[in-house]
KOLTI-223562 format. One line per field, with one value per residue: residue number from 1; residue in one letter; x, y, z of N, C-alpha, C, O in turn. Coordinates in steps of 0.02 Angstrom, whole numbers, padded with zeros to 5 digits. Layout:
BEGIN
num = c(NUM; ...)
residuo = c(A; ...)
n_x = c(X; ...)
n_y = c(Y; ...)
n_z = c(Z; ...)
ca_x = c(X; ...)
ca_y = c(Y; ...)
ca_z = c(Z; ...)
c_x = c(X; ...)
c_y = c(Y; ...)
c_z = c(Z; ...)
o_x = c(X; ...)
o_y = c(Y; ...)
o_z = c(Z; ...)
This chain:
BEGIN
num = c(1; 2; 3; 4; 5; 6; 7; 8; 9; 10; 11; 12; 13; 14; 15; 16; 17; 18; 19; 20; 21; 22; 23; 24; 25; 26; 27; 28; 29; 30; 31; 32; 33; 34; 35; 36; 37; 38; 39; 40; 41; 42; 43; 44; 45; 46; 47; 48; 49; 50; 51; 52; 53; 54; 55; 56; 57; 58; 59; 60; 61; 62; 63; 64; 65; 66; 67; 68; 69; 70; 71; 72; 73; 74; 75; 76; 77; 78; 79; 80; 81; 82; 83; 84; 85; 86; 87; 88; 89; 90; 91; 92; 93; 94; 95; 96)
residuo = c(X; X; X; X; X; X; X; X; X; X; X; X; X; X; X; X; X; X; X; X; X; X; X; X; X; X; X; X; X; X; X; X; X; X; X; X; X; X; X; X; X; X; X; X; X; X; X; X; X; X; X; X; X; X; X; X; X; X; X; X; X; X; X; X; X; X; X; X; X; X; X; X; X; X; X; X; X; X; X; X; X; X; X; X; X; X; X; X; X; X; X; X; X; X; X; X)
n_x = c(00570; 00459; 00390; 00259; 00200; 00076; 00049; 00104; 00000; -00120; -00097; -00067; -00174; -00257; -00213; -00229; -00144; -00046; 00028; 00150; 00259; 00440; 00416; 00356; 00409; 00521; 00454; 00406; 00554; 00574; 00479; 00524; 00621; 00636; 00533; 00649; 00722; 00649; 00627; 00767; 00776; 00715; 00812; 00858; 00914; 00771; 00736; 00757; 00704; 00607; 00450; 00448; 00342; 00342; 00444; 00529; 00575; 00546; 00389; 00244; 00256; 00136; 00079; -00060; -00181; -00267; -00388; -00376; -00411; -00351; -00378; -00513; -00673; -00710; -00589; -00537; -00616; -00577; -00495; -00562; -00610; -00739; -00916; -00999; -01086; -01051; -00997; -00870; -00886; -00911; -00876; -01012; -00980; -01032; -01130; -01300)
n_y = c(-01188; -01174; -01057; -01012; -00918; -00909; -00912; -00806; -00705; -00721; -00670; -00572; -00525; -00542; -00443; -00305; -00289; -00236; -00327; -00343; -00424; -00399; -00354; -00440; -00583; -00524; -00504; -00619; -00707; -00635; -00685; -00811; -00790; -00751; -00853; -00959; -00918; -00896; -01057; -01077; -01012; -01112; -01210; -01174; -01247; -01237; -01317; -01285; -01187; -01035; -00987; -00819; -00698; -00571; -00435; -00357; -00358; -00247; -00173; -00091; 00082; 00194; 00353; 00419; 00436; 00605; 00737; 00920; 01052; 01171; 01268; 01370; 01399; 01519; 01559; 01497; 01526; 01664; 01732; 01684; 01696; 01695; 01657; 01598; 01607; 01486; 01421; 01375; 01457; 01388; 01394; 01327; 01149; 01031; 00968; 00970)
n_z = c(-00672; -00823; -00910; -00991; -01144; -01125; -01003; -00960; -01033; -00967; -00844; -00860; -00922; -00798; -00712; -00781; -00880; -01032; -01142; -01273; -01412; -01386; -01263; -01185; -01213; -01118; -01005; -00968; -00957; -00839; -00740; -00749; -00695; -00551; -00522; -00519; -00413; -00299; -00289; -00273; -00149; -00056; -00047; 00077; 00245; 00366; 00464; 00595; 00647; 00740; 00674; 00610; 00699; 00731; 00682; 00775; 00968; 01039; 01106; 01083; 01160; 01225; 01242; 01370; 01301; 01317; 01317; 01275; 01269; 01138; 01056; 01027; 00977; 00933; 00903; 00797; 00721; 00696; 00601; 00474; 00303; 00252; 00353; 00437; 00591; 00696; 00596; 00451; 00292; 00164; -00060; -00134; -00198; -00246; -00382; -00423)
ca_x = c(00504; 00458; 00338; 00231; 00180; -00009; 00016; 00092; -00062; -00161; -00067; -00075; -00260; -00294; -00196; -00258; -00100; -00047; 00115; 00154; 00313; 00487; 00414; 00305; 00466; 00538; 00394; 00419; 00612; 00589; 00449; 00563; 00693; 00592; 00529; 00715; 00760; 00607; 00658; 00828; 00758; 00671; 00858; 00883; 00871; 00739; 00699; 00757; 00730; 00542; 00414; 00469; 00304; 00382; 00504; 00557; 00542; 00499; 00328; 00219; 00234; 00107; 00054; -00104; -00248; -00293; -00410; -00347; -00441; -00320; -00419; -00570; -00698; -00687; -00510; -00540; -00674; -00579; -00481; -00590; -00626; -00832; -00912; -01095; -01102; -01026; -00952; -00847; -00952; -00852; -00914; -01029; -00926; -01089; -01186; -01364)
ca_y = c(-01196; -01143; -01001; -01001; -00846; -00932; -00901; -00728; -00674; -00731; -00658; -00501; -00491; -00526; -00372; -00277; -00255; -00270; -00332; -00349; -00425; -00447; -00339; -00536; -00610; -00505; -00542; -00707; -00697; -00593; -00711; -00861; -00778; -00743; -00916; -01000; -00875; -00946; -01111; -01069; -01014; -01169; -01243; -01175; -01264; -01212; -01361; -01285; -01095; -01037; -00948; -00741; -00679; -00494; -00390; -00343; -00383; -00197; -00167; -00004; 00132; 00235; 00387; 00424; 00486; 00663; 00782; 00982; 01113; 01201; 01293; 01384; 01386; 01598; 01576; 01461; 01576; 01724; 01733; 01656; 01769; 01681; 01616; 01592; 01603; 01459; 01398; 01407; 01472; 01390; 01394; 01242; 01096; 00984; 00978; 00928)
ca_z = c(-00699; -00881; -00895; -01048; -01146; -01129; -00919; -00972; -01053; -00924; -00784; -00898; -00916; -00741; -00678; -00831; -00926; -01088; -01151; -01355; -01434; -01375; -01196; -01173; -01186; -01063; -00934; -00968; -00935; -00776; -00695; -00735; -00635; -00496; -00454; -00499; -00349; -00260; -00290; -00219; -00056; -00028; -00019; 00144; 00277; 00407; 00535; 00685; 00626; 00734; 00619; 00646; 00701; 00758; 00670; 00835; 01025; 01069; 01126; 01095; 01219; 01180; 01306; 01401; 01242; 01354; 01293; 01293; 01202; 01115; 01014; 01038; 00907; 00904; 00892; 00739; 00654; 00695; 00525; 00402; 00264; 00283; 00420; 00466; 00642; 00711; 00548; 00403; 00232; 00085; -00111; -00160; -00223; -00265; -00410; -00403)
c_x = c(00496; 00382; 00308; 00208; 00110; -00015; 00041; 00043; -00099; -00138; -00084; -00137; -00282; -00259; -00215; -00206; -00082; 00025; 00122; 00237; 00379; 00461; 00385; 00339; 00513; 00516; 00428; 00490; 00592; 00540; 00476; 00621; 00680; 00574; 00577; 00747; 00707; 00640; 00726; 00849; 00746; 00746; 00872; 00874; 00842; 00693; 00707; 00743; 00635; 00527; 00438; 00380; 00302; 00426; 00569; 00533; 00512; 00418; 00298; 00214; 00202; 00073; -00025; -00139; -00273; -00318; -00398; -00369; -00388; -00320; -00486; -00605; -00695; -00631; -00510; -00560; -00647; -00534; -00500; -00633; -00717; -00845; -00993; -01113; -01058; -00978; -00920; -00890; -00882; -00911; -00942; -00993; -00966; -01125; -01241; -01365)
c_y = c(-01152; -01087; -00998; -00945; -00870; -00880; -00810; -00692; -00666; -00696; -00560; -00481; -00497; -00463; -00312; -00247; -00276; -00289; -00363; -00377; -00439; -00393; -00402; -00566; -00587; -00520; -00589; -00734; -00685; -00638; -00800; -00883; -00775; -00835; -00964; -00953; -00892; -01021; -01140; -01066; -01073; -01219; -01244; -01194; -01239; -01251; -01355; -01195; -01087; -00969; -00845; -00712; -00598; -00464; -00369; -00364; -00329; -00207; -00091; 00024; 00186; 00299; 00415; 00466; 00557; 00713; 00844; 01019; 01154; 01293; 01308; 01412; 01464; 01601; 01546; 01497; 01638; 01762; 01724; 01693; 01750; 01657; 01647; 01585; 01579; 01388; 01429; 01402; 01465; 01380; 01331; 01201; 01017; 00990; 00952; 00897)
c_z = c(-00761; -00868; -00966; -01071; -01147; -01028; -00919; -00988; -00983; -00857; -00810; -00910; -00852; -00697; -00715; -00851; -00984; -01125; -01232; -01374; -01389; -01287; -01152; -01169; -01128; -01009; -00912; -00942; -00840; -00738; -00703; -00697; -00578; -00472; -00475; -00450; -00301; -00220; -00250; -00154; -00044; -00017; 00045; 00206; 00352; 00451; 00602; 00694; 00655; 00688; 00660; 00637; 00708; 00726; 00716; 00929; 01071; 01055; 01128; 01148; 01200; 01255; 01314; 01341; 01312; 01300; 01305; 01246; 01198; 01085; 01005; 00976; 00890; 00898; 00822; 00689; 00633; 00607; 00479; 00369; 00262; 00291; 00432; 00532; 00671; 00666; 00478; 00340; 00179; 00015; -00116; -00185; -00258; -00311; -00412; -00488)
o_x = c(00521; 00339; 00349; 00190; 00080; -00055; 00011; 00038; -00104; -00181; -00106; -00153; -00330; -00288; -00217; -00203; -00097; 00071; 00091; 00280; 00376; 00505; 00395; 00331; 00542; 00549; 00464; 00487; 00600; 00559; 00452; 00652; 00721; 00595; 00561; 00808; 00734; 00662; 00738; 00894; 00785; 00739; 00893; 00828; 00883; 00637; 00686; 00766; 00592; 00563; 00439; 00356; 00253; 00475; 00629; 00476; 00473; 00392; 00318; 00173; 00229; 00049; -00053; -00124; -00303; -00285; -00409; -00349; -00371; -00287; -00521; -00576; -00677; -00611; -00475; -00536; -00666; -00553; -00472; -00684; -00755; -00826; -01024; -01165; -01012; -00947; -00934; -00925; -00834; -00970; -00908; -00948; -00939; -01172; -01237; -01408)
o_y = c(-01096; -01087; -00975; -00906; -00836; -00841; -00764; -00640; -00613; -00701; -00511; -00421; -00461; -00441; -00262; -00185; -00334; -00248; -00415; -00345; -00489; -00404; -00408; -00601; -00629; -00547; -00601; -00784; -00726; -00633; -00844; -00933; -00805; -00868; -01021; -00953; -00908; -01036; -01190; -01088; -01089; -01267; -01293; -01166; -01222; -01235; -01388; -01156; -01114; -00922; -00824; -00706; -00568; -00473; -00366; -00382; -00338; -00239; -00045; 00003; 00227; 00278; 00432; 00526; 00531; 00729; 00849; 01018; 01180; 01344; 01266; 01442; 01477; 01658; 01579; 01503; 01669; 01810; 01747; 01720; 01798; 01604; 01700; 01552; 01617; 01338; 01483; 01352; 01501; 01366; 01281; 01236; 00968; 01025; 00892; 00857)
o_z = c(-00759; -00824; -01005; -01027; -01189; -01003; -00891; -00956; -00952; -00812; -00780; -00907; -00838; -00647; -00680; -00847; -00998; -01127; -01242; -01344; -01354; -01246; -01091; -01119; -01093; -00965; -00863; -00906; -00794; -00680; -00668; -00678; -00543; -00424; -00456; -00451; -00247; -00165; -00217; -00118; 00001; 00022; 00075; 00235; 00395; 00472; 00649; 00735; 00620; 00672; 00718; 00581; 00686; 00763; 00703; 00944; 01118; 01010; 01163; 01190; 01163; 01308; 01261; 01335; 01360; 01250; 01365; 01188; 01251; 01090; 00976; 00931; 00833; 00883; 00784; 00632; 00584; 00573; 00429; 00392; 00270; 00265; 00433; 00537; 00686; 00685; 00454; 00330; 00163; 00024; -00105; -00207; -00284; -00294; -00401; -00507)
């Protein structure tokens, strides 16, 4: 299939890039190669081949979510250079 530098443009402004000179011919090259390697696939034949829905036939083992305080909130506070009670006191980061 031929690739025009009209569908280059267009392919080029809707991703918002810009392509000038012999780099437009290049495109144009490289997305003519692409779907005659398309094209190629579609030789193969796939009437007895089912659709691969899975990568694999493992199944997640995933273990029991349990909650375990680790970490107690004076154990948290106890280093932090400032701390308002029951939290940490960092510099503003907001401007109004």
């Amino acid at each position: 299939m031929k690739i025009s530098l009209e569908t280059v443009e267009h392919i080029a402004h809707l991703a918002r890039l810009e392509f000038e000179g012999e780099k437009k011919i290049a495109i144009q090259q490289d997305m003519e190669n692409i779907i005659a390697f398309m094209d190629k696939l579609s030789e193969i034949p796939t009437d007895n081949v089912e659709p691969l829905i899975f990568m694999t036939d493992e199944y997640n083992k995933l273990r029991e979510d349990v909650a375990v305080v680790t970490l107690t909130q004076d154990e948290g506070l106890k280093n932090a250079p400032k701390k308002d009670s029951d939290y940490f006191r960092i510099p503003k980061v907001l401007d109004k």
